[in-house]
MDTraj code that builds the backbone (N, CA, C; nanometers):
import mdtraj as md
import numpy as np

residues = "UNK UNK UNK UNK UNK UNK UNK UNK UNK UNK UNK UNK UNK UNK UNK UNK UNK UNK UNK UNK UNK UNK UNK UNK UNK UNK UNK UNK UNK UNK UNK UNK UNK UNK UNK UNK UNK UNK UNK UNK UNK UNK UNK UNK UNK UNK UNK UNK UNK UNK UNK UNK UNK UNK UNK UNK UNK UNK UNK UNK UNK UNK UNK UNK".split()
xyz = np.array([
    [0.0849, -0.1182, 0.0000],
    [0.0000, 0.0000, 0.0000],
    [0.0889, 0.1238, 0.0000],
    [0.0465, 0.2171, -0.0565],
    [0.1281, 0.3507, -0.0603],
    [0.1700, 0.4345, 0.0356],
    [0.0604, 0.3802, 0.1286],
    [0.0668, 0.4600, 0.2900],
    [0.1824, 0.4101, 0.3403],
    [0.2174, 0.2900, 0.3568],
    [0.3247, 0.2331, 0.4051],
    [0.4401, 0.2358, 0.3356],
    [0.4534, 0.2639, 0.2193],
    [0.6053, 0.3609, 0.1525],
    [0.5780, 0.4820, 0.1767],
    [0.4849, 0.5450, 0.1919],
    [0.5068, 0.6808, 0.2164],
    [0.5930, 0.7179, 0.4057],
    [0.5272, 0.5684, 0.4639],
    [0.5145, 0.6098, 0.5890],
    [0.6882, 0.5718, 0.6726],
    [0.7079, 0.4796, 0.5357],
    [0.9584, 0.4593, 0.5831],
    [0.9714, 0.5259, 0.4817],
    [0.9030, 0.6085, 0.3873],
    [1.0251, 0.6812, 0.2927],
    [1.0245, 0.8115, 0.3967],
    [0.9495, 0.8919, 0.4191],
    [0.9540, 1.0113, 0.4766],
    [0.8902, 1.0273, 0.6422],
    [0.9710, 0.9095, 0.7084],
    [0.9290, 0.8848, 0.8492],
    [0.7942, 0.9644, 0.9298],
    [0.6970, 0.9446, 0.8483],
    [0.5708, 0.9916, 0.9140],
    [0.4787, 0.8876, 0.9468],
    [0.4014, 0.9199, 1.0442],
    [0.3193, 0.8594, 1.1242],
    [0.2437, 0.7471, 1.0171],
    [0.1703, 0.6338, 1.0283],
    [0.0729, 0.5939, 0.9299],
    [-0.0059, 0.6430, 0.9005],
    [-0.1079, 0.6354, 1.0299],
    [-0.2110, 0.7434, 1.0177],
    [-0.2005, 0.8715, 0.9021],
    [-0.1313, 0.9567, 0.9417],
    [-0.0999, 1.1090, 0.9169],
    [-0.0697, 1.0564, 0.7355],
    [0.0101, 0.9008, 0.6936],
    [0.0478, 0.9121, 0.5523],
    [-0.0841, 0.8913, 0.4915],
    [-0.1938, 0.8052, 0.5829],
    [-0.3209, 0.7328, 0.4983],
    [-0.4604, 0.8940, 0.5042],
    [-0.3850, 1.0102, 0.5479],
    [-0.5040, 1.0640, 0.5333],
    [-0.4417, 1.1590, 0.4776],
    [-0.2972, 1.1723, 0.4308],
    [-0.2670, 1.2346, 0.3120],
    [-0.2912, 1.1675, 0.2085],
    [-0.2954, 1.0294, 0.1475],
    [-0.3134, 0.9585, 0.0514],
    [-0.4342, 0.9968, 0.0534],
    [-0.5520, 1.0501, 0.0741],
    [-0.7153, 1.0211, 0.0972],
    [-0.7210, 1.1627, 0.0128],
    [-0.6579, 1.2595, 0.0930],
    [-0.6177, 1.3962, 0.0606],
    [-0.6208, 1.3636, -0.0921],
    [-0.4651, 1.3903, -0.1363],
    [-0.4500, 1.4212, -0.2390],
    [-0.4903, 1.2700, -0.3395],
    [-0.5273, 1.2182, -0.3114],
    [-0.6241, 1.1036, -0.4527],
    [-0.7802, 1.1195, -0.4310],
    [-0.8441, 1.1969, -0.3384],
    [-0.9912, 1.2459, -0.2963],
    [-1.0458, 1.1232, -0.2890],
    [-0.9772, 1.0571, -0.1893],
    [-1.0444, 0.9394, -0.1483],
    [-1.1394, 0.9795, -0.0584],
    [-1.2605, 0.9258, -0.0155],
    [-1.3143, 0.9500, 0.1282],
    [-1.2516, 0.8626, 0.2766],
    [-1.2732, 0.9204, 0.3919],
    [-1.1434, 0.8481, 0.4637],
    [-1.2134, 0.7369, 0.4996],
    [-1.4092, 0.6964, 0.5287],
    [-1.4360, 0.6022, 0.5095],
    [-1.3948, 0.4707, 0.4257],
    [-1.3817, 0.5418, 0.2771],
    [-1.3256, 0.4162, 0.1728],
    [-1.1990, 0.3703, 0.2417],
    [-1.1253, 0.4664, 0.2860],
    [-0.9953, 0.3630, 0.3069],
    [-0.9886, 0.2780, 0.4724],
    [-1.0718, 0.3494, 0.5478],
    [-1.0684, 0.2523, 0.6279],
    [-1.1572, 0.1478, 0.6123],
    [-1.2646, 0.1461, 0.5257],
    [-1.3049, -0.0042, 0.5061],
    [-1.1769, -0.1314, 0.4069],
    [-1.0732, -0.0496, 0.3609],
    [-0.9616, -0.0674, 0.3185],
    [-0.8500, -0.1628, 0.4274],
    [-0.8358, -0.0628, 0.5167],
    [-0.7512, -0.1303, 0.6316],
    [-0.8083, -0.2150, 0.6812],
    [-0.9741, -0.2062, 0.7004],
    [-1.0254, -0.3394, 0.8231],
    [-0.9615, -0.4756, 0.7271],
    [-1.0224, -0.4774, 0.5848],
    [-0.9589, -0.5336, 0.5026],
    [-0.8044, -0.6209, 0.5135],
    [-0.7298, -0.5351, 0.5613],
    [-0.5514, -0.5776, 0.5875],
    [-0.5409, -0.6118, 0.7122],
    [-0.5683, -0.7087, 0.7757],
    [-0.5043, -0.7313, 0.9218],
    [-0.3572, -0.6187, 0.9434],
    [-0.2438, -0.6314, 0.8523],
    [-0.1451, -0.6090, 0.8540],
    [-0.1347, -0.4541, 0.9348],
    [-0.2392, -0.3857, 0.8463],
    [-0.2266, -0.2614, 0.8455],
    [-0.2911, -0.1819, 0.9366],
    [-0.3998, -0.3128, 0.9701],
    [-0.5205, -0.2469, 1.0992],
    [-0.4284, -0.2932, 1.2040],
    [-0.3076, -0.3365, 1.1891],
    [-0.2448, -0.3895, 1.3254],
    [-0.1808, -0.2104, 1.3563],
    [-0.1096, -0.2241, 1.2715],
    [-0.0371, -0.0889, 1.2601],
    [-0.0869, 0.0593, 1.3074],
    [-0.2217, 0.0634, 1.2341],
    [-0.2612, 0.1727, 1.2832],
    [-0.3531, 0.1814, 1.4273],
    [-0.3665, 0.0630, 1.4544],
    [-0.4261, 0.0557, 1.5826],
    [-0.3307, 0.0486, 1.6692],
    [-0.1830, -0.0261, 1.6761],
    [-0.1072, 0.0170, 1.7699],
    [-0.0672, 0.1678, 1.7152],
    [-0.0417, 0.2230, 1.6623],
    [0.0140, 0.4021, 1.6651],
    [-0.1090, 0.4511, 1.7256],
    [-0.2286, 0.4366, 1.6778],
    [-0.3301, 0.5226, 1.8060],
    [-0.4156, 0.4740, 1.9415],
    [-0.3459, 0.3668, 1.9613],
    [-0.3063, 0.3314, 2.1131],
    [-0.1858, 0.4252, 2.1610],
    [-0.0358, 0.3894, 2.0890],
    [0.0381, 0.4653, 2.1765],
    [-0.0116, 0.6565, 2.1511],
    [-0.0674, 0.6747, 2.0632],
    [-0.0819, 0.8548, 2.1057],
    [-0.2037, 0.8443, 2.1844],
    [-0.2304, 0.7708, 2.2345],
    [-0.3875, 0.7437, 2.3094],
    [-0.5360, 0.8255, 2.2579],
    [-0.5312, 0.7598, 2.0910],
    [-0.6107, 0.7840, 2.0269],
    [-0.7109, 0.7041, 2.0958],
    [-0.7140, 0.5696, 2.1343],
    [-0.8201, 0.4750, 2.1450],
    [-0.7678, 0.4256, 2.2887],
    [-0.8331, 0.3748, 2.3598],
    [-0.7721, 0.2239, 2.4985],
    [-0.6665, 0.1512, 2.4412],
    [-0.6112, 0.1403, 2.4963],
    [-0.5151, 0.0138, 2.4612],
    [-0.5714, -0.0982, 2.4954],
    [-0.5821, -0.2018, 2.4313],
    [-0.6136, -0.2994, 2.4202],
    [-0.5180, -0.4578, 2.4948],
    [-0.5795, -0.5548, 2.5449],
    [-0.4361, -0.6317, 2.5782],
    [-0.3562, -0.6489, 2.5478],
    [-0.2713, -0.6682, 2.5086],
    [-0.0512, -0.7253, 2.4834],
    [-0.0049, -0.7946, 2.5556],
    [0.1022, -0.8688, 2.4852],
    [0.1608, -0.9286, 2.5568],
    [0.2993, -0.8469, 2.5876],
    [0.4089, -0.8469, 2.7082],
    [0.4616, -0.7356, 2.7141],
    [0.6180, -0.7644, 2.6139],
    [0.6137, -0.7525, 2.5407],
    [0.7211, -0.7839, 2.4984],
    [0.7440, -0.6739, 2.3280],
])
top = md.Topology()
chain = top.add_chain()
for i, resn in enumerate(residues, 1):
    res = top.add_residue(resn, chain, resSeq=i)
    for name in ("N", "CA", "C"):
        top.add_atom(name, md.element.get_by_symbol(name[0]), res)
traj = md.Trajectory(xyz[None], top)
């Protein structure tokens, strides 16, 4: 996905790359998150980054 080269080429947040991608291709940000539920990979990703800015609860972990 583009978000995720955007997000190690120019060390920005995921989040912050997938709602510039939405931005400038006039995606709606709905479409793309029915996108991510889609990707385990990616719903992992952006659900841990807005756990740690304490976008959402954190959820269980294991601590490691």
């Amino acid at each position: 996905m583009q978000a995720e080269i955007l997000h190690l080429q120019s060390n920005v947040q995921i989040i912050d790359a997938i709602v510039h991608l939405c931005i400038t291709s006039n995606i709606e940000i709905e479409t793309a998150a029915s996108l991510i539920k889609s990707n385990p990979v990616i719903k992992s990703r952006v659900q841990a980054e807005a756990e740690d800015l304490n976008f959402i609860k954190r959820g269980a972990r294991l601590p490691f």
